[in-house]
KOLMI-72924 format. One record per residue (C-alpha): y, x, z; residue in one letter. Coordinates in pm, whole numbers, plus 32768, in hexadecimal, padded with zeros to 4 digits. Last residue first. Example, Ala and Ser with C-alpha at 12.3 -4.5 7.8 and 13.67 -1.06 7.14 Angstrom:
2
7F96855782CAS 7E3E84CE830CA 
END
This chain:
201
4253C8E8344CX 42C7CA13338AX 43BDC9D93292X 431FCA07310AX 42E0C8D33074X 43A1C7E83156X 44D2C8C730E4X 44A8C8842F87X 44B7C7062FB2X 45D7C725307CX 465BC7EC2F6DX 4656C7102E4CX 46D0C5F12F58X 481FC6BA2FB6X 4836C70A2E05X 4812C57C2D86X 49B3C5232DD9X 4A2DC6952D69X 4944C6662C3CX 4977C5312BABX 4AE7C57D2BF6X 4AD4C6582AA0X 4AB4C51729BBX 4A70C5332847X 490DC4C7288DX 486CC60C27C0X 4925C6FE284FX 4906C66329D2X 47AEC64D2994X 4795C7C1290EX 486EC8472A41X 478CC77E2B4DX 4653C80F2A88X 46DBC96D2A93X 473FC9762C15X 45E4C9022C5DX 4550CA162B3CX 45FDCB062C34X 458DCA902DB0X 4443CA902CFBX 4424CBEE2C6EX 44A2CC3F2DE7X 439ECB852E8FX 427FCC2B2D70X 430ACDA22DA6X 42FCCD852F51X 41D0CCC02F48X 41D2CBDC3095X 40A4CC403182X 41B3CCBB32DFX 4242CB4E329BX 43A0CB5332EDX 4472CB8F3412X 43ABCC8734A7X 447FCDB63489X 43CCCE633386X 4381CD3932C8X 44EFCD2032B6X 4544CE443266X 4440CE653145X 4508CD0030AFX 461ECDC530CEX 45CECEF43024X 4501CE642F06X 463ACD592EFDX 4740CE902E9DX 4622CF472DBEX 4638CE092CF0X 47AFCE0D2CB7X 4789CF7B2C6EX 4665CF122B44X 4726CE092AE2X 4881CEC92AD8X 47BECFF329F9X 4750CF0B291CX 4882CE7428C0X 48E8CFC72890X 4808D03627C5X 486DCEFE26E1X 49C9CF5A26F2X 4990D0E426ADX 48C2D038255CX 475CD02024F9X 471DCF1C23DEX 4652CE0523F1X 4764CD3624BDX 46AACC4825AEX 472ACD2626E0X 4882CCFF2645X 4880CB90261FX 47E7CB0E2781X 48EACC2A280BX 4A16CB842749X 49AFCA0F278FX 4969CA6F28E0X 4B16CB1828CAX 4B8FC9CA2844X 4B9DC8DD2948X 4C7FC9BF2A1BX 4CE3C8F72B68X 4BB3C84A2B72X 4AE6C9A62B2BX 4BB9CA2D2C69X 4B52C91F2D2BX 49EEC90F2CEBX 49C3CA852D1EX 4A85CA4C2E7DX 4995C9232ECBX 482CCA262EA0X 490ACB2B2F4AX 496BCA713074X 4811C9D23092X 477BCB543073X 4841CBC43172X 47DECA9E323EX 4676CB22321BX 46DBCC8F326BX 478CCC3433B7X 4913CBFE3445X 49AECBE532DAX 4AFFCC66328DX 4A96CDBD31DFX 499BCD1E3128X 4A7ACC02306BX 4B9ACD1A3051X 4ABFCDF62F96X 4A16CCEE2EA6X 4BACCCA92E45X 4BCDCE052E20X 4A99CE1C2D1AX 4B15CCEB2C55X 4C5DCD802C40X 4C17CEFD2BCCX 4ADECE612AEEX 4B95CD6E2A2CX 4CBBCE5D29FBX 4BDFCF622988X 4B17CE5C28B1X 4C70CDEF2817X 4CC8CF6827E4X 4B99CF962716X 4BF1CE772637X 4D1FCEE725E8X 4CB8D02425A5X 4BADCF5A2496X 4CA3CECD23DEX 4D4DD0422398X 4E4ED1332407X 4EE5D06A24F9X 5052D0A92589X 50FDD0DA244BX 4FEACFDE2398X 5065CEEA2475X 51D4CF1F23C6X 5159CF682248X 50B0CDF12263X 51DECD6F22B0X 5251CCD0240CX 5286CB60246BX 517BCB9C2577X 509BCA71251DX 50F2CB0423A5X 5089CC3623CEX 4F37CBE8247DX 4F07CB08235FX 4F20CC2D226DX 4E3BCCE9231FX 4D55CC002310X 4C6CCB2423C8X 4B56CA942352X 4A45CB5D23FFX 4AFACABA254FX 4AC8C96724D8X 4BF2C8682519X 4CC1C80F2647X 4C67C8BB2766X 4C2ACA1226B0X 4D9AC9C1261CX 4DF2C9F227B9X 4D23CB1427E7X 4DBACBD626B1X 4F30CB66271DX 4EC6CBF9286DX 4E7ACD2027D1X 4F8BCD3026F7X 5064CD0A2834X 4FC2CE3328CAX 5017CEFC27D4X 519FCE9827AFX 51B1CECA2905X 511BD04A28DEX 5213D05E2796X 535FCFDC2841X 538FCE9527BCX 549ECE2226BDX 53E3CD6E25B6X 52F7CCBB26C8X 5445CBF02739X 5512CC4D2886X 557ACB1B293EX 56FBCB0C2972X 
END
């Protein structure tokens, strides 16, 4: 018998909301999403999600925490299976790809928090997985000039600004096409591109 949301043990029924979050993210705009509609994509009441979030903006901060905990890992993996700093970089540059396939709505989530006027814990921590996820490249991309395997003249902060915004124009185009294969098919010859820039020759 599959277990419904209503009868969850309370760190389950967390993560589902999450996921329920992500998955309405997908569908509609983030900013327009209520608590009330949470509810009801979990067939729960108001008074329920409330029991295990005090507030809107909880939820929201455990949606960035979740964000960050499985983009992160995923980055992880990519590095720790590579053989070199530039096909570390590959891995993670198609890993990020993948995961934002998987879970159209989380770039809709960061684009809308870090647009937000307002300060919130979400929106620091939006900004705190940016700046980490840059530090990650930095490091990298220094490895590899270290080692010889790319260009010793390549700017660390400018390569890694650009391995991001990459990653952000293949997420916009796929938002704005409806399509998310637009990016796994266009994301090889994204990087290719990238590559030529900074590999030594």
């Amino acid at each position: 018998m599959q277990v419904t949301s209503k009868h969850l043990p309370a760190d389950e029924r967390r993560i589902v909301t999450v996921e329920t979050v992500v998955k309405l993210a997908a569908e509609q705009n983030p900013s327009d999403i209520t608590t009330a509609a949470i509810a009801k994509k979990m067939n729960l009441t108001q008074g329920a999600l409330f029991r295990h979030f005090p507030s809107k903006d909880a939820i929201w901060q455990a949606v960035m925490e979740w964000v960050a905990e499985r983009l992160m890992a995923r980055v992880d993996q990519a590095v720790d299976s590579a053989a070199s700093p530039l096909a570390a970089l590959e891995a993670v540059f198609l890993a990020h790809i993948e995961f934002v396939a998987m879970h159209p709505g989380v770039p809709r989530m960061m684009f809308g928090e870090l647009q937000r006027p307002a300060d919130s814990v979400a929106k620091r921590m939006a900004r705190t997985l940016t700046s980490r996820y840059a530090e990650r490249l930095a490091g990298l991309i220094e490895a590899g000039r270290a080692c010889g395997e790319l260009d010793a003249q390549v700017n660390v902060d400018a390569a890694s600004t650009l391995f991001i915004g990459m990653i952000q124009g293949l997420v916009m185009q796929s938002i704005l096409a409806g399509n998310t294969r637009h990016m796994l098919v266009e994301a090889p010859n994204v990087f290719a591109i990238f590559r030529h820039g900074i590999e030594k020759t």
